[in-house]
N, C-alpha and C positions, 0 to 999 in steps of 0.2 A: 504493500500500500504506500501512495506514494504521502512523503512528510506532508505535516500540516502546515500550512502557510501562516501568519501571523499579521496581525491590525495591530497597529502597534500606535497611538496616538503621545503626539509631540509638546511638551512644554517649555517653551523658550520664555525665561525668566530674567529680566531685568531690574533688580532694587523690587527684588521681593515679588512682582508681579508677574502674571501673563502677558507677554508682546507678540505680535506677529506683523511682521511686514513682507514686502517684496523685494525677492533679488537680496536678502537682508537688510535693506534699507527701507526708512519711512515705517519706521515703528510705532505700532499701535498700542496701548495696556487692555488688558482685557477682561485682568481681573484675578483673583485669586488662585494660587496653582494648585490648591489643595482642595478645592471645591472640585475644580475640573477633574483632577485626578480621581477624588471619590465616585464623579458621574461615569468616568469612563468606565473603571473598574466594576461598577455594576450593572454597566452595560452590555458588557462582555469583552472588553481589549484583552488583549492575550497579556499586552505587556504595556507598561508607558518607558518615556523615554525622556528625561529632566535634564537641558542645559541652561547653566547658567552664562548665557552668552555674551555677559560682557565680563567675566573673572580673569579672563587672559589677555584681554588690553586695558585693564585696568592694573592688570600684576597683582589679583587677590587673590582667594582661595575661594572657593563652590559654601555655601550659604550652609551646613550641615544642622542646625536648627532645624531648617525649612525642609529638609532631608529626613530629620526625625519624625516632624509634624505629618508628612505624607506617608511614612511608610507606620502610621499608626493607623490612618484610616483608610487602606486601601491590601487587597489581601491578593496581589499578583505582582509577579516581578517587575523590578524597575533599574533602568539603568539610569547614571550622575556623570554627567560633563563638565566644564566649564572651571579652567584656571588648574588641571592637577598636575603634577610635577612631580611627585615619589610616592613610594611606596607607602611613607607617613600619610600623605594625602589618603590616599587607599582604603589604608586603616579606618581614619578617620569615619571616613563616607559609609561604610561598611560598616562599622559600630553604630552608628546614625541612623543604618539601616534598608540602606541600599542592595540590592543581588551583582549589579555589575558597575563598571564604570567605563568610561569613554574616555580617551587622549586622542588629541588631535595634535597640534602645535608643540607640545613638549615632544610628541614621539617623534614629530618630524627634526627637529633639531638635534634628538638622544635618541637614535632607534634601540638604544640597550636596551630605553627606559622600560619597552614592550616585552621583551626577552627577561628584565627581574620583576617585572609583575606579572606574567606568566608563571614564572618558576616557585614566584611566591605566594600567588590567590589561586593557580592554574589559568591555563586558555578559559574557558569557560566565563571566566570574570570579566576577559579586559576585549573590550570593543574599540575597534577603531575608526574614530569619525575622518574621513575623508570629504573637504569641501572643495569642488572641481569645477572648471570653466574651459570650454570649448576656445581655442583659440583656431579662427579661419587660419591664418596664415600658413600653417604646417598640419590644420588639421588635425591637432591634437588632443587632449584633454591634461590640464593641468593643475597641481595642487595647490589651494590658497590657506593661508595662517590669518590667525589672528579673527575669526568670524569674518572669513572671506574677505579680510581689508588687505590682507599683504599678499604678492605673488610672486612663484616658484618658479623655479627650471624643472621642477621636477614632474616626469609625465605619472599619469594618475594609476597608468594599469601596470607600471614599474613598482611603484612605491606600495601597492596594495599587495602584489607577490611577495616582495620583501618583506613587510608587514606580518602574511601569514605566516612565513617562513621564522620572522625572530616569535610569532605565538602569540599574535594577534587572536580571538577565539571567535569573531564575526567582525565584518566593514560595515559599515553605516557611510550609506555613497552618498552626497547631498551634490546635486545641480544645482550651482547657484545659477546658474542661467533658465531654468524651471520655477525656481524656488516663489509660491505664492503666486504666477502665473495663470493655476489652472488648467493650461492646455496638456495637460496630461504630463507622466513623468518620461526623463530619459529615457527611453526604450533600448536603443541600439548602444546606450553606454552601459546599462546597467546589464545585458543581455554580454557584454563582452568582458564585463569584469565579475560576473556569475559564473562563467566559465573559466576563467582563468584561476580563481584562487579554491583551495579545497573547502572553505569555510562558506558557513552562511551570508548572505550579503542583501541586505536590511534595504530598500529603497526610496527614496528622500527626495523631495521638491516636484510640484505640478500638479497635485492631485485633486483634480475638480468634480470630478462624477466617478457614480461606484465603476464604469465604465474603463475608466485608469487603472482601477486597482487590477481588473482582471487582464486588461493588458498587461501589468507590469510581473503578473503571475508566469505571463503563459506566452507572452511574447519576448520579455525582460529577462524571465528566468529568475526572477529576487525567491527569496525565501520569506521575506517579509514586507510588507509596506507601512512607510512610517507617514501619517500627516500630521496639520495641525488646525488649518483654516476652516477647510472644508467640515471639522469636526466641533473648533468652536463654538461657527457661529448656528450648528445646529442642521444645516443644509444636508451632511450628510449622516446619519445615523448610523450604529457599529449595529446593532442586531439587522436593521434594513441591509445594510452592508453586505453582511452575512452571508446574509436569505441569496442575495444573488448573486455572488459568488458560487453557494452549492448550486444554483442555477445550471451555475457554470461548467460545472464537474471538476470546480478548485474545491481543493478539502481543506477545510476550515472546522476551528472549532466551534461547537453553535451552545 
Protein backbone atom coordinates (compact mmCIF):
# COMPACT_ATOMS: atom_id res chain seq x y z
CA UNK A 1 0.00 0.00 0.00
CA UNK A 2 1.39 2.96 -1.12
CA UNK A 3 2.55 5.69 2.05
CA UNK A 4 0.05 8.14 3.39
CA UNK A 5 0.45 11.54 2.11
CA UNK A 6 0.38 14.24 4.66
CA UNK A 7 -1.66 18.08 5.13
CA UNK A 8 0.54 19.46 6.84
CA UNK A 9 -0.64 23.35 7.76
CA UNK A 10 1.90 26.21 8.13
CA UNK A 11 2.48 28.84 10.91
CA UNK A 12 4.77 31.78 10.17
CA UNK A 13 5.12 33.73 13.34
CA UNK A 14 6.24 37.10 13.68
CA UNK A 15 6.49 38.92 17.53
CA UNK A 16 4.28 36.26 18.64
CA UNK A 17 1.74 36.23 15.87
CA UNK A 18 0.36 34.60 12.74
CA UNK A 19 1.66 36.55 9.32
CA UNK A 20 1.33 35.44 5.88
CA UNK A 21 2.36 37.30 2.99
CA UNK A 22 3.54 36.95 -0.80
CA UNK A 23 6.62 35.92 -2.25
CA UNK A 24 7.58 36.56 1.77
CA UNK A 25 6.86 39.90 1.54
CA UNK A 26 3.86 42.21 2.48
CA UNK A 27 3.10 40.71 5.67
CA UNK A 28 -0.03 40.32 7.17
CA UNK A 29 -0.86 39.39 11.33
CA UNK A 30 -3.45 37.19 11.48
CA UNK A 31 -3.72 36.22 14.73
CA UNK A 32 -2.96 33.94 17.40
CA UNK A 33 -0.66 30.62 16.43
CA UNK A 34 -2.17 28.65 19.09
CA UNK A 35 -5.71 29.16 18.34
CA UNK A 36 -4.96 28.15 14.72
CA UNK A 37 -2.98 25.27 15.68
CA UNK A 38 -5.70 23.91 18.10
CA UNK A 39 -8.30 24.36 14.97
CA UNK A 40 -6.09 22.41 12.71
CA UNK A 41 -5.27 19.70 14.84
CA UNK A 42 -8.89 18.99 15.33
CA UNK A 43 -9.42 19.19 12.02
CA UNK A 44 -7.56 16.47 11.01
CA UNK A 45 -3.78 17.87 10.00
CA UNK A 46 -1.46 15.01 10.05
CA UNK A 47 1.10 17.55 11.34
CA UNK A 48 1.61 21.49 11.63
CA UNK A 49 4.64 23.17 10.83
CA UNK A 50 6.00 26.44 13.33
CA UNK A 51 8.45 29.04 11.90
CA UNK A 52 9.56 31.73 13.40
CA UNK A 53 10.41 33.73 10.49
CA UNK A 54 12.16 36.44 11.46
CA UNK A 55 14.66 34.64 14.41
CA UNK A 56 17.55 34.43 11.94
CA UNK A 57 17.61 38.06 10.71
CA UNK A 58 17.17 39.39 13.80
CA UNK A 59 20.01 36.82 15.29
CA UNK A 60 17.59 35.56 18.17
CA UNK A 61 16.50 32.29 19.02
CA UNK A 62 12.72 30.54 18.17
CA UNK A 63 10.00 31.83 20.86
CA UNK A 64 10.15 28.38 23.16
CA UNK A 65 7.36 29.65 25.44
CA UNK A 66 5.03 29.81 22.60
CA UNK A 67 6.40 26.24 21.68
CA UNK A 68 5.25 25.04 25.01
CA UNK A 69 1.86 26.80 24.81
CA UNK A 70 1.11 24.94 21.53
CA UNK A 71 2.26 21.73 22.07
CA UNK A 72 -0.11 21.60 25.25
CA UNK A 73 -3.07 22.16 23.29
CA UNK A 74 -2.66 20.27 20.39
CA UNK A 75 -2.09 16.25 20.37
CA UNK A 76 -0.09 15.67 16.80
CA UNK A 77 3.24 16.32 15.65
CA UNK A 78 4.86 19.40 15.01
CA UNK A 79 7.82 20.69 13.75
CA UNK A 80 10.03 24.49 15.16
CA UNK A 81 12.02 26.70 12.76
CA UNK A 82 13.35 29.89 12.91
CA UNK A 83 16.83 31.28 14.33
CA UNK A 84 18.56 27.45 15.51
CA UNK A 85 22.08 27.08 15.44
CA UNK A 86 23.13 23.98 17.92
CA UNK A 87 22.32 21.37 19.37
CA UNK A 88 21.51 23.42 22.68
CA UNK A 89 18.82 25.11 20.42
CA UNK A 90 17.50 21.56 19.80
CA UNK A 91 17.31 20.61 23.30
CA UNK A 92 15.75 23.56 24.12
CA UNK A 93 12.60 23.28 21.59
CA UNK A 94 12.32 19.61 22.28
CA UNK A 95 11.98 20.09 26.04
CA UNK A 96 9.31 22.97 25.14
CA UNK A 97 7.89 20.26 23.28
CA UNK A 98 8.39 20.10 19.82
CA UNK A 99 8.69 16.34 17.72
CA UNK A 100 11.11 17.86 15.13
CA UNK A 101 12.86 20.85 14.06
CA UNK A 102 13.82 22.70 10.94
CA UNK A 103 17.50 24.55 9.95
CA UNK A 104 17.80 26.35 7.18
CA UNK A 105 20.45 29.08 7.15
CA UNK A 106 22.66 27.79 9.83
CA UNK A 107 22.87 24.35 7.99
CA UNK A 108 23.77 26.08 4.84
CA UNK A 109 26.60 27.90 6.40
CA UNK A 110 27.68 24.50 8.86
CA UNK A 111 26.51 21.59 6.89
CA UNK A 112 28.06 19.47 10.01
CA UNK A 113 25.40 21.33 11.94
CA UNK A 114 22.90 18.51 10.13
CA UNK A 115 25.39 15.41 10.49
CA UNK A 116 25.52 16.40 14.85
CA UNK A 117 21.85 16.68 15.20
CA UNK A 118 21.32 13.64 13.39
CA UNK A 119 23.74 11.77 15.37
CA UNK A 120 22.25 13.39 18.36
CA UNK A 121 18.18 13.42 18.01
CA UNK A 122 18.50 10.89 14.81
CA UNK A 123 17.39 11.65 11.09
CA UNK A 124 13.86 11.59 12.10
CA UNK A 125 14.01 14.84 14.16
CA UNK A 126 15.83 17.23 11.80
CA UNK A 127 14.10 18.68 8.78
CA UNK A 128 15.55 20.65 6.24
CA UNK A 129 13.87 23.81 5.04
CA UNK A 130 15.12 24.80 1.79
CA UNK A 131 13.94 28.27 0.33
CA UNK A 132 14.57 28.22 -3.70
CA UNK A 133 14.10 30.74 -6.78
CA UNK A 134 14.18 29.94 -10.34
CA UNK A 135 16.78 31.92 -11.84
CA UNK A 136 15.97 32.25 -16.07
CA UNK A 137 19.39 32.97 -16.97
CA UNK A 138 20.94 29.37 -16.50
CA UNK A 139 17.64 27.98 -15.75
CA UNK A 140 18.34 26.91 -12.44
CA UNK A 141 16.83 26.71 -9.02
CA UNK A 142 18.79 28.31 -6.24
CA UNK A 143 19.09 28.57 -2.52
CA UNK A 144 18.02 31.75 -0.51
CA UNK A 145 19.11 32.54 3.50
CA UNK A 146 17.83 34.48 5.73
CA UNK A 147 13.60 34.16 4.91
CA UNK A 148 14.51 34.30 1.30
CA UNK A 149 16.27 37.85 1.72
CA UNK A 150 19.84 36.65 0.94
CA UNK A 151 21.06 34.78 -2.38
CA UNK A 152 23.32 31.76 -3.05
CA UNK A 153 25.46 30.12 -5.74
CA UNK A 154 24.25 27.21 -4.40
CA UNK A 155 21.82 25.09 -6.92
CA UNK A 156 18.86 23.67 -4.94
CA UNK A 157 18.99 19.87 -6.11
CA UNK A 158 22.91 19.87 -5.16
CA UNK A 159 22.57 21.11 -1.78
CA UNK A 160 19.25 18.85 -0.88
CA UNK A 161 21.58 15.51 -1.80
CA UNK A 162 24.11 16.74 0.22
CA UNK A 163 21.72 17.60 2.89
CA UNK A 164 20.25 13.97 2.88
CA UNK A 165 23.41 12.52 2.78
CA UNK A 166 25.08 14.54 6.09
CA UNK A 167 21.07 13.17 7.80
CA UNK A 168 18.90 15.42 6.94
CA UNK A 169 15.50 13.09 7.84
CA UNK A 170 12.98 15.10 5.32
CA UNK A 171 13.33 18.70 2.94
CA UNK A 172 10.77 21.12 3.21
CA UNK A 173 11.19 22.76 -0.47
CA UNK A 174 9.48 26.30 -0.32
CA UNK A 175 9.05 28.34 -3.94
CA UNK A 176 9.60 31.46 -3.11
CA UNK A 177 8.43 32.22 -6.43
CA UNK A 178 4.85 30.21 -5.63
CA UNK A 179 4.81 31.23 -2.23
CA UNK A 180 1.19 32.83 -1.45
CA UNK A 181 0.53 33.14 -5.39
CA UNK A 182 -2.08 30.49 -5.41
CA UNK A 183 -1.56 29.26 -8.89
CA UNK A 184 -0.67 26.06 -7.72
CA UNK A 185 2.74 24.70 -6.28
CA UNK A 186 6.05 23.81 -8.10
CA UNK A 187 5.33 20.86 -9.96
CA UNK A 188 8.32 20.11 -12.16
CA UNK A 189 10.73 21.29 -9.03
CA UNK A 190 9.26 19.46 -6.42
CA UNK A 191 8.77 16.23 -8.86
CA UNK A 192 12.67 16.44 -9.60
CA UNK A 193 13.95 16.96 -6.18
CA UNK A 194 11.39 13.91 -4.87
CA UNK A 195 13.27 11.94 -6.99
CA UNK A 196 16.48 12.77 -6.24
CA UNK A 197 16.97 12.48 -2.56
CA UNK A 198 15.98 9.09 -0.52
CA UNK A 199 13.81 11.09 2.20
CA UNK A 200 10.43 12.53 2.32
CA UNK A 201 10.13 15.96 0.69
CA UNK A 202 7.26 18.06 2.24
CA UNK A 203 5.85 20.65 -0.47
CA UNK A 204 5.74 24.50 0.04
CA UNK A 205 4.38 27.71 -1.61
CA UNK A 206 1.11 28.02 -4.34
CA UNK A 207 -1.46 26.20 -2.91
CA UNK A 208 -4.93 27.76 -3.86
CA UNK A 209 -7.41 24.91 -4.50
CA UNK A 210 -7.70 21.29 -3.16
CA UNK A 211 -6.83 20.82 -6.88
CA UNK A 212 -2.88 21.75 -6.08
CA UNK A 213 -2.80 19.44 -3.58
CA UNK A 214 -3.56 16.42 -5.63
CA UNK A 215 -1.39 17.66 -8.28
CA UNK A 216 1.50 18.18 -6.17
CA UNK A 217 0.78 14.25 -4.83
CA UNK A 218 0.64 12.70 -8.08
CA UNK A 219 2.30 14.87 -10.44
CA UNK A 220 5.07 16.59 -7.85
CA UNK A 221 5.60 13.28 -6.28
CA UNK A 222 5.82 15.24 -2.44
CA UNK A 223 5.13 13.05 0.24
CA UNK A 224 3.54 15.94 1.99
CA UNK A 225 1.99 19.34 1.36
CA UNK A 226 2.55 22.08 3.46
CA UNK A 227 0.01 25.48 3.20
CA UNK A 228 -0.82 28.34 5.02
CA UNK A 229 -3.39 31.00 3.32
CA UNK A 230 -5.50 28.91 1.77
CA UNK A 231 -6.11 27.22 5.35
CA UNK A 232 -6.22 30.59 7.40
CA UNK A 233 -8.44 32.34 5.88
CA UNK A 234 -11.00 29.36 5.83
CA UNK A 235 -11.22 28.84 1.86
CA UNK A 236 -9.90 25.68 2.03
CA UNK A 237 -10.96 23.18 4.79
CA UNK A 238 -8.54 19.86 5.93
CA UNK A 239 -11.44 17.33 6.24
CA UNK A 240 -13.02 18.99 2.65
CA UNK A 241 -9.56 18.59 1.62
CA UNK A 242 -9.42 15.10 2.58
CA UNK A 243 -12.65 13.85 1.16
CA UNK A 244 -11.04 14.80 -2.35
CA UNK A 245 -8.13 13.61 -2.32
CA UNK A 246 -9.52 10.00 -1.50
CA UNK A 247 -11.55 11.01 -4.53
CA UNK A 248 -8.47 11.00 -6.00
CA UNK A 249 -7.17 7.58 -5.04
CA UNK A 250 -4.40 9.72 -2.91
CA UNK A 251 -4.34 7.96 0.49
CA UNK A 252 -4.70 10.10 3.15
CA UNK A 253 -5.43 9.97 6.51
CA UNK A 254 -9.25 10.66 7.19
Amino acid sequence: MALTKRIIPCLDIRDGQTVKGIRFEQLRELGDPVAFAAQYAAEGADELVFLDITATNENRKTFAGLVSRMAREINIPFTVGGGIRSVDDVYTLLAAGADKVSVNTAAVKHPGLLAQLAGQFGSQCVVLAVDTKFHAGDREDYVYLNGGRIPTSIRTADWVRQAADLGAGEILLTSIDHDGMRRGFALELTHRISESVPVPVIASGGAGSTEHFGEVFTSGHADAALAAGVFHSGEIGIPGLKQYLETQKINVRI
